[in-house]
MARNU-91413 format. One record per atom (N, C-alpha, C, CB): residue number from 1; residue in one letter; atom name; x, y, z. Coordinates in steps of 0.05 Angstrom, whole numbers, padded with zeros to 5 digits. Glycine has a CB too. Example, Ala and Ser with C-alpha at 12.3 -4.5 7.8 and 13.67 -1.06 7.14 Angstrom:
# residues 2
{1; A; N; {00264; -00114; 00156}},
{1; A; CA; {00246; -00090; 00156}},
{1; A; C; {00264; -00066; 00156}},
{1; A; CB; {00226; -00089; 00181}},
{2; S; N; {00257; -00045; 00142}},
{2; S; CA; {00273; -00021; 00143}},
{2; S; C; {00258; 00001; 00157}},
{2; S; CB; {00282; -00012; 00114}},
# end
This chain:
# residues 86
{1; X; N; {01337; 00502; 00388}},
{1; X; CA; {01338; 00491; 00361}},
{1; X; C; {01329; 00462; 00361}},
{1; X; CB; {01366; 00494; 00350}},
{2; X; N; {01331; 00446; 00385}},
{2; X; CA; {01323; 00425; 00380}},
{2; X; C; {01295; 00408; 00384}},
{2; X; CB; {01339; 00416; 00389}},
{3; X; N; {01284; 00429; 00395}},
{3; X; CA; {01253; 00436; 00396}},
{3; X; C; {01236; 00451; 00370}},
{3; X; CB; {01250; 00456; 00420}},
{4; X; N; {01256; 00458; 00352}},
{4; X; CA; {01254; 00466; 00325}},
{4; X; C; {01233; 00446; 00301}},
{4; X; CB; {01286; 00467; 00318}},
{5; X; N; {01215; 00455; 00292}},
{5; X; CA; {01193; 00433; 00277}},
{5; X; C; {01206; 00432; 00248}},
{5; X; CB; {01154; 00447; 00275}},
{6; X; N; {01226; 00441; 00243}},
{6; X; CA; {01249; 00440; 00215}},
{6; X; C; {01273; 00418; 00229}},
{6; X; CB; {01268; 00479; 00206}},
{7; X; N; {01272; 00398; 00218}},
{7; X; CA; {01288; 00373; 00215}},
{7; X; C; {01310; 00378; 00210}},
{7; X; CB; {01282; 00357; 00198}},
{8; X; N; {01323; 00397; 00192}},
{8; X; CA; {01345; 00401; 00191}},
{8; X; C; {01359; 00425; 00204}},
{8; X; CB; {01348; 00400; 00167}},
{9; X; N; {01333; 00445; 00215}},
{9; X; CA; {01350; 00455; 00238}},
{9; X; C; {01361; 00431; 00265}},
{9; X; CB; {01328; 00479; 00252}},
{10; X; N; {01341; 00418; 00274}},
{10; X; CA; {01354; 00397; 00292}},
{10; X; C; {01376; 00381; 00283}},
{10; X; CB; {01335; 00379; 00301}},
{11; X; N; {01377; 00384; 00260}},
{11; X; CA; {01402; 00361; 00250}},
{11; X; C; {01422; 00380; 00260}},
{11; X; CB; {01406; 00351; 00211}},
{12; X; N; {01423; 00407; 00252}},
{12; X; CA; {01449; 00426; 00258}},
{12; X; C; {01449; 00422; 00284}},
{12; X; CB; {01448; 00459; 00250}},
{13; X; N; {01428; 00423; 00302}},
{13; X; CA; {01438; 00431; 00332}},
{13; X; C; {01440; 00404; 00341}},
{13; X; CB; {01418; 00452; 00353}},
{14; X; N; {01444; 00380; 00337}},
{14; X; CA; {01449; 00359; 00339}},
{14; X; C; {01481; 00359; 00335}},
{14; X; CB; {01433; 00345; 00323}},
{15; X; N; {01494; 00375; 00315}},
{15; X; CA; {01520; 00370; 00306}},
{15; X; C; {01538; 00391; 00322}},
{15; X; CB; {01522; 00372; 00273}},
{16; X; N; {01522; 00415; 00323}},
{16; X; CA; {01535; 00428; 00335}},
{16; X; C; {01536; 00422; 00365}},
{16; X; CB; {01530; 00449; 00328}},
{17; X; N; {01512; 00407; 00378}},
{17; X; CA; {01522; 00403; 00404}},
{17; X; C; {01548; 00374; 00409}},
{17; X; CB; {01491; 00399; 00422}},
{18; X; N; {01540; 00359; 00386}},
{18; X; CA; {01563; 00342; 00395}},
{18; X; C; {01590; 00344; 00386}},
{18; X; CB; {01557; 00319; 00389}},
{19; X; N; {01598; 00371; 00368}},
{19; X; CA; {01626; 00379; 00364}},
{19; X; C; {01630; 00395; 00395}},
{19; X; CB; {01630; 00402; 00332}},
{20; X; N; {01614; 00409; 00406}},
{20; X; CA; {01609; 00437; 00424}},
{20; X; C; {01606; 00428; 00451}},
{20; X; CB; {01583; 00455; 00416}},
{21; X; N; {01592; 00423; 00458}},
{21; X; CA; {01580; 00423; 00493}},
{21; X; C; {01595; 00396; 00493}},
{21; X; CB; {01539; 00423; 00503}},
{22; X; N; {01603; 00400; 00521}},
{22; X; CA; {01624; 00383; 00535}},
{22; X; C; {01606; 00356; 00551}},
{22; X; CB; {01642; 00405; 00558}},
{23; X; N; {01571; 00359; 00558}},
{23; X; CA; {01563; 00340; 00572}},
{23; X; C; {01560; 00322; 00545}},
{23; X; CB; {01538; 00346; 00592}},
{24; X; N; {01578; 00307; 00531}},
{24; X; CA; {01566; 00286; 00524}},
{24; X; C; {01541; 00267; 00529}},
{24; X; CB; {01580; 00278; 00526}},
{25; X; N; {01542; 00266; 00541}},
{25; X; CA; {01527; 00243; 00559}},
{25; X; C; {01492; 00264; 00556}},
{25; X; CB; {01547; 00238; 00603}},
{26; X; N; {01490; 00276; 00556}},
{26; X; CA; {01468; 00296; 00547}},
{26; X; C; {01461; 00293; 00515}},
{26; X; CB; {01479; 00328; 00553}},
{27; X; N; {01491; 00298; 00502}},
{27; X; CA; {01488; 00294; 00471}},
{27; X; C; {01483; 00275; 00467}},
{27; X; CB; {01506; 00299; 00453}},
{28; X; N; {01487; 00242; 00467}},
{28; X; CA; {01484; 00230; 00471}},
{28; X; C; {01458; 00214; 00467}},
{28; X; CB; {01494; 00235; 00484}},
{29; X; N; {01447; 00219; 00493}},
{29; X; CA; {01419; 00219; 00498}},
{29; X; C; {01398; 00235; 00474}},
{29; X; CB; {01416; 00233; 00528}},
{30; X; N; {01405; 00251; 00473}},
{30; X; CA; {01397; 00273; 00454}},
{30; X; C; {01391; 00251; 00428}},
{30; X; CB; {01424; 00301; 00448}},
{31; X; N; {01415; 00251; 00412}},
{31; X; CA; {01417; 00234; 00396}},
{31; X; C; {01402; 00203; 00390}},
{31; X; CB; {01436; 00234; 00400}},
{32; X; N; {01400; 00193; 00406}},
{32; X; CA; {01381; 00175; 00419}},
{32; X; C; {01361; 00172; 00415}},
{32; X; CB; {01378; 00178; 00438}},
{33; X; N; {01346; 00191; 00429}},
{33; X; CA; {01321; 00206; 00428}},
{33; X; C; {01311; 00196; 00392}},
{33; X; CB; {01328; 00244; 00436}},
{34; X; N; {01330; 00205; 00376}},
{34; X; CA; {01315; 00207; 00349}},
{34; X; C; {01327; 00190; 00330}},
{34; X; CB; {01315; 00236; 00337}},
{35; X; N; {01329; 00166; 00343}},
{35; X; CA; {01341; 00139; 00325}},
{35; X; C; {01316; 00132; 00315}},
{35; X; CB; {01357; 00110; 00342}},
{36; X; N; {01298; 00138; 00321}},
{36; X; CA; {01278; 00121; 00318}},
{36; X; C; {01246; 00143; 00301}},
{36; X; CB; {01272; 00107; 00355}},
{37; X; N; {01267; 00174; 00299}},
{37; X; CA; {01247; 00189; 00280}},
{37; X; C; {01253; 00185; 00254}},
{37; X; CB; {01246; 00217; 00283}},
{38; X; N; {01241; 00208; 00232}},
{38; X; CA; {01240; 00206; 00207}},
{38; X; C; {01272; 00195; 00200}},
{38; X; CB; {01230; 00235; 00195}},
{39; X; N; {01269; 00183; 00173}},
{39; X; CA; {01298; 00183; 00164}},
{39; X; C; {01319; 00217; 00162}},
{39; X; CB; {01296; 00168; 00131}},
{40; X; N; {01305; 00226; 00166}},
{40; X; CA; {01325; 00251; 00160}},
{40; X; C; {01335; 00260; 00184}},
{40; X; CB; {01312; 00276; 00147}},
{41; X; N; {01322; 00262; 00211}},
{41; X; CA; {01336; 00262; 00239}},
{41; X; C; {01357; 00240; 00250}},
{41; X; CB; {01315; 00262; 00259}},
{42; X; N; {01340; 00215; 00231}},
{42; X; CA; {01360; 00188; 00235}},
{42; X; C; {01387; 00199; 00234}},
{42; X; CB; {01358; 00163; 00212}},
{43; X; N; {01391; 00204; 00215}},
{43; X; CA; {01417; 00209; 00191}},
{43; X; C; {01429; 00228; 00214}},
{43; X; CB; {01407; 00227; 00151}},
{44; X; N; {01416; 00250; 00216}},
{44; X; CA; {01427; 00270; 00233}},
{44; X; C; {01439; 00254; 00259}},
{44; X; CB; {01403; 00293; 00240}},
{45; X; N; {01420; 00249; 00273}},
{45; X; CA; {01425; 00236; 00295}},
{45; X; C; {01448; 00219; 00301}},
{45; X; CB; {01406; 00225; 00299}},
{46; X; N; {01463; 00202; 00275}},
{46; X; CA; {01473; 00178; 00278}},
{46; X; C; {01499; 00194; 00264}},
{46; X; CB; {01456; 00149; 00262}},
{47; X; N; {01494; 00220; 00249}},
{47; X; CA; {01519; 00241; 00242}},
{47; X; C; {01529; 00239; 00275}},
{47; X; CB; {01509; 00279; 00229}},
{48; X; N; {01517; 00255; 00288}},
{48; X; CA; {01525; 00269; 00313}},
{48; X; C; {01540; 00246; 00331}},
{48; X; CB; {01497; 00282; 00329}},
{49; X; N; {01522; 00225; 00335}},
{49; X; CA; {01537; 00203; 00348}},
{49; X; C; {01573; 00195; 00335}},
{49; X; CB; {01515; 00175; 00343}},
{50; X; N; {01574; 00201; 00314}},
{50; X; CA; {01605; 00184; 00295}},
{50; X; C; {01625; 00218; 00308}},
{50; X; CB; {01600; 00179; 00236}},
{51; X; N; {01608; 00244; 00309}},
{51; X; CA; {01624; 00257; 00322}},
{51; X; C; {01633; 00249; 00341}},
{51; X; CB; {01618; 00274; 00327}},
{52; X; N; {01615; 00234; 00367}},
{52; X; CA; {01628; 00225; 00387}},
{52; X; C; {01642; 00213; 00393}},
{52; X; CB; {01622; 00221; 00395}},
{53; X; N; {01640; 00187; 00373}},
{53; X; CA; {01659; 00166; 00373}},
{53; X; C; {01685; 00175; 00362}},
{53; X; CB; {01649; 00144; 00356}},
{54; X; N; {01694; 00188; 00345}},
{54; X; CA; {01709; 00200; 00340}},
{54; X; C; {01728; 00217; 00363}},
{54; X; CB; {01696; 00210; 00324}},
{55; X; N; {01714; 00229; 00380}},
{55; X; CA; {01717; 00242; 00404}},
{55; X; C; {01730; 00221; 00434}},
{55; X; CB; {01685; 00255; 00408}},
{56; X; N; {01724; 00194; 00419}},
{56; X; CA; {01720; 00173; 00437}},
{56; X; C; {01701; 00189; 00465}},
{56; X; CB; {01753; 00158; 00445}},
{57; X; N; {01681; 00195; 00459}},
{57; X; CA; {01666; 00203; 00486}},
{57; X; C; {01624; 00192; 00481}},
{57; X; CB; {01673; 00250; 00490}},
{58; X; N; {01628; 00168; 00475}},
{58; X; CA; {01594; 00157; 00475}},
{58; X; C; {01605; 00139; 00502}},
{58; X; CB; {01578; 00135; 00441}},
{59; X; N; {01578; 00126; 00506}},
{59; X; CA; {01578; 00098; 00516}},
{59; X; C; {01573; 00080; 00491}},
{59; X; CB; {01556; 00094; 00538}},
{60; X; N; {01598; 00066; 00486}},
{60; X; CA; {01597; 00036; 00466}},
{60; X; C; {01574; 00029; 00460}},
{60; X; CB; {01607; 00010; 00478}},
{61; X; N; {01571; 00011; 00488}},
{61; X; CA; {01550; -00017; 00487}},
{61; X; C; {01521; 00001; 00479}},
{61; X; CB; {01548; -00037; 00525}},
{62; X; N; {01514; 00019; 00491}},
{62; X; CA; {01489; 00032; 00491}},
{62; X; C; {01487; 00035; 00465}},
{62; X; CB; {01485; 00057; 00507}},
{63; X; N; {01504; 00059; 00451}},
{63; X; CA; {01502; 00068; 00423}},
{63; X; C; {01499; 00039; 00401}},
{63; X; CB; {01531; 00087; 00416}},
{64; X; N; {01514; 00021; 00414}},
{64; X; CA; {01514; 00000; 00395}},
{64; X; C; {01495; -00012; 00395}},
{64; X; CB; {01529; -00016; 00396}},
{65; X; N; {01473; -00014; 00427}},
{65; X; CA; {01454; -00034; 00424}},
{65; X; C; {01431; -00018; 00409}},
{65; X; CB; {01446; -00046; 00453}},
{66; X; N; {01429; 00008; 00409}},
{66; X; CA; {01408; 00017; 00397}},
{66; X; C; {01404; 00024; 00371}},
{66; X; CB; {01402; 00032; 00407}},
{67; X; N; {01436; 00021; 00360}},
{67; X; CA; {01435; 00032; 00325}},
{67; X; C; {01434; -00001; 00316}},
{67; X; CB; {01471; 00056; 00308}},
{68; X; N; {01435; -00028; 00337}},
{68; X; CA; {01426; -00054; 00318}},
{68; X; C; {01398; -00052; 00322}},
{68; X; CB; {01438; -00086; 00327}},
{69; X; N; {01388; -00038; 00334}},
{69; X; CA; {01355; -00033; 00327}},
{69; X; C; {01341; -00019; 00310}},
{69; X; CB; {01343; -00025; 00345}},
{70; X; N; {01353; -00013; 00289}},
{70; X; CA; {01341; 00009; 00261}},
{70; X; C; {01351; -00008; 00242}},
{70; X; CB; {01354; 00045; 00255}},
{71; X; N; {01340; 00003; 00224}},
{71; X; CA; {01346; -00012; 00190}},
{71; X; C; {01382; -00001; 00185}},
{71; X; CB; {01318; 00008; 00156}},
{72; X; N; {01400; -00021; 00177}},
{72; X; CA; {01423; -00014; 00169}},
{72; X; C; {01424; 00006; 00146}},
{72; X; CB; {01436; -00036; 00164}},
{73; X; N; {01440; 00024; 00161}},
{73; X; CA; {01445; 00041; 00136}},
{73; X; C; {01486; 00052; 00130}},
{73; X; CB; {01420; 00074; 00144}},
{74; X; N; {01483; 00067; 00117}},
{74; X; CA; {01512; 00078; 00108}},
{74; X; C; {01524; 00083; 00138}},
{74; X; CB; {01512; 00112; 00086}},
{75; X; N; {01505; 00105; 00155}},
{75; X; CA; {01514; 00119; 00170}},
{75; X; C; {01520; 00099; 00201}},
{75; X; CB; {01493; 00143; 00170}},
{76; X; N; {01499; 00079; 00196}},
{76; X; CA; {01503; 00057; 00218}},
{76; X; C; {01530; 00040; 00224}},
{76; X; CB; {01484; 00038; 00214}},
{77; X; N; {01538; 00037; 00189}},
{77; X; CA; {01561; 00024; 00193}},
{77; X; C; {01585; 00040; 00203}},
{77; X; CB; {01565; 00011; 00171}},
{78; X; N; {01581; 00065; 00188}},
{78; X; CA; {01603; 00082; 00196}},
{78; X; C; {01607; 00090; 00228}},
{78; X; CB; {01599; 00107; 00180}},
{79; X; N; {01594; 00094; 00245}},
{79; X; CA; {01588; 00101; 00270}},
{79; X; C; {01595; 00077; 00285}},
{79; X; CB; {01560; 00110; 00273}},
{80; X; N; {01596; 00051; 00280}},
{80; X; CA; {01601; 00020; 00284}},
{80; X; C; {01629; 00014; 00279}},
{80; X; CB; {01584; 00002; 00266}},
{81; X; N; {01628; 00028; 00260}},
{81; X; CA; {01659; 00024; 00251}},
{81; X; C; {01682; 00040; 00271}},
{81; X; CB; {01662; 00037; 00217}},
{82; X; N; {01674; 00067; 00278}},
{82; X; CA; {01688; 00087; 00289}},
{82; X; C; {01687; 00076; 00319}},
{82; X; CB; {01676; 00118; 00284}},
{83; X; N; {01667; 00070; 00326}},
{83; X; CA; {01660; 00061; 00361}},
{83; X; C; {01689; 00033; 00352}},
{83; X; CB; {01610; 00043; 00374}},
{84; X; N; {01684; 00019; 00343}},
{84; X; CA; {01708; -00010; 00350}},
{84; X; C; {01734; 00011; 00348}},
{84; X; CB; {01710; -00045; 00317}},
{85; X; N; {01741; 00029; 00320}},
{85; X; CA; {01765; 00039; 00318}},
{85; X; C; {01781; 00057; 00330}},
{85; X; CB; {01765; 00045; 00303}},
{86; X; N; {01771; 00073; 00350}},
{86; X; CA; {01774; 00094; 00372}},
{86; X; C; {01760; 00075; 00401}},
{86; X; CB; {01755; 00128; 00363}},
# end
């Protein structure tokens, strides 16, 4: 699915791997990967990450240094917000 050319299929398998598969650190990366595509994987992407944080299972500093490298959005703060609060 995440080789999928439908954006919002990858958004799903973006969410479902970071509620689901246990290597974080895979999801993660994953996530990553598409900070820097269309706004609509953004969104996805930066969903999946606030799962993690939530999970308390990202790396901080990393996730943090790379979502101050995109345009602020709703989802940036929220994901910023959850990484300090967990």
């Amino acid at each position: 699915m995440l080789e999928s050319p439908d954006e919002r299929m990858i958004c799903v398998a973006l969410w479902d791997t970071a509620n689901y598969k246990e290597d974080w650190h895979w999801v993660q990366a994953e996530c990553l990967k598409r900070l820097r595509a269309s706004k609509d994987l953004q969104k996805g992407a930066l969903i999946a990450l606030n799962y993690l944080a939530l999970r308390r299972e990202l790396e901080p500093e990393t996730v943090l240094g790379e979502i101050s490298g995109i345009e602020e959005s709703e989802w940036t703060s929220v994901v910023r917000e959850n990484i300090y609060r967990f």
